[in-house]
C-alpha positions as CSV (number, residue, x, y, z in Angstrom):
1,X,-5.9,63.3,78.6
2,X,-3.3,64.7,80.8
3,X,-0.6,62.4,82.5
4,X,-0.4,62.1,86.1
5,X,2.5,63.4,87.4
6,X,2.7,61.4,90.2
7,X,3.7,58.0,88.7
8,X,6.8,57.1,87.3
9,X,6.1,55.2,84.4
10,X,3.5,57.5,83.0
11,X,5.2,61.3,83.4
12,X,8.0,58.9,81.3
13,X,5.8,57.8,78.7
14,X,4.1,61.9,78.7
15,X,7.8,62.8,78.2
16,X,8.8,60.6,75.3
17,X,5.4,62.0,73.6
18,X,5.9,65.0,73.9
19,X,9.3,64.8,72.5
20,X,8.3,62.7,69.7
21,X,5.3,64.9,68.9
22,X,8.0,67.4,69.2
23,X,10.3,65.8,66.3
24,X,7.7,66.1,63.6
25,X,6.2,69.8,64.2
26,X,8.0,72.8,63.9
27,X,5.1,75.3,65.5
28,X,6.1,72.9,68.5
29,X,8.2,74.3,71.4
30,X,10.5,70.8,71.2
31,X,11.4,71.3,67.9
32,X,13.7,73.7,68.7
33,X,16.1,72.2,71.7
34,X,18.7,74.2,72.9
35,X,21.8,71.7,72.9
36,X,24.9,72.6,75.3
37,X,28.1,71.2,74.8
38,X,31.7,72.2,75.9
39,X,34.4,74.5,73.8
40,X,38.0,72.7,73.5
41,X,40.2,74.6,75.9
42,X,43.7,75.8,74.2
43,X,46.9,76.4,76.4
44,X,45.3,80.2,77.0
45,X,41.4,79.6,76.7
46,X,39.9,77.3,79.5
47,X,36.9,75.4,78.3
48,X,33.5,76.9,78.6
49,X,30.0,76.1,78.1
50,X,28.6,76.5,75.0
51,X,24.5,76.4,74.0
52,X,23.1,76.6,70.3
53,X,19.7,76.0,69.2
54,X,19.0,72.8,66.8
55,X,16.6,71.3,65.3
56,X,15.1,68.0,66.9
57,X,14.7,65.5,63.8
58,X,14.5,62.0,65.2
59,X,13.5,60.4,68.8
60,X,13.4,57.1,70.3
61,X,11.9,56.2,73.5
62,X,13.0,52.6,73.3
63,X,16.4,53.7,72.0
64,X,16.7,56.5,74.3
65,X,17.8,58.4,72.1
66,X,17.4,62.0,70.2
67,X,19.1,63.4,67.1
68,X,20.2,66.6,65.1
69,X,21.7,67.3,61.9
70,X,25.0,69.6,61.5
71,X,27.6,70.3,58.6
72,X,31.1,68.8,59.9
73,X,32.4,72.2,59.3
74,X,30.6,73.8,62.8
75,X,32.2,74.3,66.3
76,X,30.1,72.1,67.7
77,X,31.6,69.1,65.6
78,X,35.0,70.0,67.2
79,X,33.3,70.2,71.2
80,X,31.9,66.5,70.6
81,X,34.8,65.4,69.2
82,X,37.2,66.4,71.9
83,X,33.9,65.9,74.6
84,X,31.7,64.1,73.4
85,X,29.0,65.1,76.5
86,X,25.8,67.1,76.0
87,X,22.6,68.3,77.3
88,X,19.5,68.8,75.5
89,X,17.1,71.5,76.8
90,X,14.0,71.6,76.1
91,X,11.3,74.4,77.1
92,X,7.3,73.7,76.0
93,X,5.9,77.3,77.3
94,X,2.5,76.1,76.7
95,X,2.4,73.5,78.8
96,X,5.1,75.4,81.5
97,X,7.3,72.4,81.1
98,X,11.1,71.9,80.9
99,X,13.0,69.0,79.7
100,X,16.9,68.5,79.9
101,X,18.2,65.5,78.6
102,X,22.2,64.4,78.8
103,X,23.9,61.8,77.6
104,X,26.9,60.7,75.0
105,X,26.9,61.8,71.9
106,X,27.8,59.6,68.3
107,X,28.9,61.4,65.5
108,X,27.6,59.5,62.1
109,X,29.6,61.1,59.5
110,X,29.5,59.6,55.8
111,X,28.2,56.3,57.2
112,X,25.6,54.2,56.4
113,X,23.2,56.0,59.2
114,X,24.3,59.3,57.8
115,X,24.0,58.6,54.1
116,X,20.5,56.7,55.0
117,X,19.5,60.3,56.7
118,X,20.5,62.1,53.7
119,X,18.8,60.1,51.1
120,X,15.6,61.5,53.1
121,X,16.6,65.0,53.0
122,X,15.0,67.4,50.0
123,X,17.5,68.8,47.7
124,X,16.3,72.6,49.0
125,X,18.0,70.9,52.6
126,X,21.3,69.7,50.5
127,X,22.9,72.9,50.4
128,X,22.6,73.8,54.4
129,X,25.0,71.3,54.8
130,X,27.0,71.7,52.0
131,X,27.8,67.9,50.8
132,X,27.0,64.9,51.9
133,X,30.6,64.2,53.1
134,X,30.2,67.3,55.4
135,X,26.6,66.2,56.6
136,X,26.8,64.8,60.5
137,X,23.4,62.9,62.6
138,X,24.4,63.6,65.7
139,X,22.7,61.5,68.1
140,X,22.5,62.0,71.7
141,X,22.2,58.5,73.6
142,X,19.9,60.0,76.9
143,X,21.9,59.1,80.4
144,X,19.5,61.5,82.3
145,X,16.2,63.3,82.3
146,X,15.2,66.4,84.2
147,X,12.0,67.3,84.1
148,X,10.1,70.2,85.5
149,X,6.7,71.4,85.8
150,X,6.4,75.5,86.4
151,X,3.0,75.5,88.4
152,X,1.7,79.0,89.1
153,X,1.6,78.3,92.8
154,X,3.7,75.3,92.9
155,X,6.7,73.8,91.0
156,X,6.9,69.6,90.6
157,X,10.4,68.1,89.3
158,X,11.4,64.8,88.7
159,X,15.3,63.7,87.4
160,X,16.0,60.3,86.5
161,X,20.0,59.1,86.1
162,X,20.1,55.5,83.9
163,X,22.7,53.1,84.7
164,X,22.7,49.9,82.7
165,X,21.4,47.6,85.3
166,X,18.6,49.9,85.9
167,X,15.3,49.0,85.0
168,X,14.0,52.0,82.3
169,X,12.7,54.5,83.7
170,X,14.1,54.5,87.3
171,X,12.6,55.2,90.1
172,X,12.3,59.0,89.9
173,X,13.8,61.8,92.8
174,X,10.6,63.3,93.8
175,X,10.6,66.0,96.3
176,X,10.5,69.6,96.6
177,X,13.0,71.8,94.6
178,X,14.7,74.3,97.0
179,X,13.6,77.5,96.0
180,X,16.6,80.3,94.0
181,X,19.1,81.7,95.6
182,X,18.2,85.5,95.8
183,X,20.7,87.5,93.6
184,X,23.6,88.7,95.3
């Protein structure tokens, strides 16, 4: 059963399953988000984007809410520390759909979410990490969805910003993307 694209509440529901479907399936395009976060400028190096590819191991819908696992040891601990702002990106090529979800971003690090998370992991996962004092859940608390269906004669987008007295999901942006820029 496909969703219909046209109403709200459903393309939101099609987007949380596939995400979740994503979470548990690593032949599935969403396991593999890219996530985008922000290098910490110095007093000669201006901040700059940065992307990385993780690993999506948890999701909630209700929550809105997605997380990844780190070691406290990477760059991109340092980014959400000083910026604690990211984007998920997600691309399902089967389907010709792309997903970017942005939001703040919670660092659990030798907490009780953290050490519950690592109690799950196999000892072959253990060592990725390095201990469990270095092992982060870094969840990303969704703000905004983009979401984009490449048709092969057309091309349907919705985006969705939450505010707190906003009713989940929000009354979607509909309307026709603009089409690129031709390179200059």
């Amino acid at each position: 059963m496909s969703a219909d694209f046209s109403q709200p509440q459903q393309l939101h529901q099609h987007i949380w399953a596939m995400i979740i479907a994503g979470c548990a399936d690593p032949a599935n395009d969403l396991h593999w988000p890219m996530l985008a976060s922000t290098t910490v400028a110095s007093e000669h190096v201006a901040a700059e984007p940065n992307v990385r590819t993780v690993v999506l191991r948890a999701a909630s819908e209700e929550g809105r809410w997605l997380e990844c696992h780190s070691a406290m040891q990477t760059g991109k601990i340092a980014e959400l520390q000083a910026q604690p702002i990211a984007m998920m990106a997600f691309n399902d090529r089967p389907s010709r759909q792309q997903l970017r979800l942005k939001g703040e971003v919670s660092i659990h690090n030798n907490d009780a979410h953290a050490k519950q998370i690592w109690a799950t992991l196999s000892a072959r996962q253990h060592p990725e990490y390095g201990s469990i004092e270095q092992f982060a859940v870094l969840r990303l608390h969704v703000q905004s969805i983009d979401w984009l269906r490449l048709g092969k004669t057309d091309t349907t987008g919705f985006a969705w910003n939450i505010r707190p007295a906003m009713a989940w999901p929000p009354a979607p942006q509909p309307g026709p993307r603009p089409p690129p820029s031709p390179a200059t």
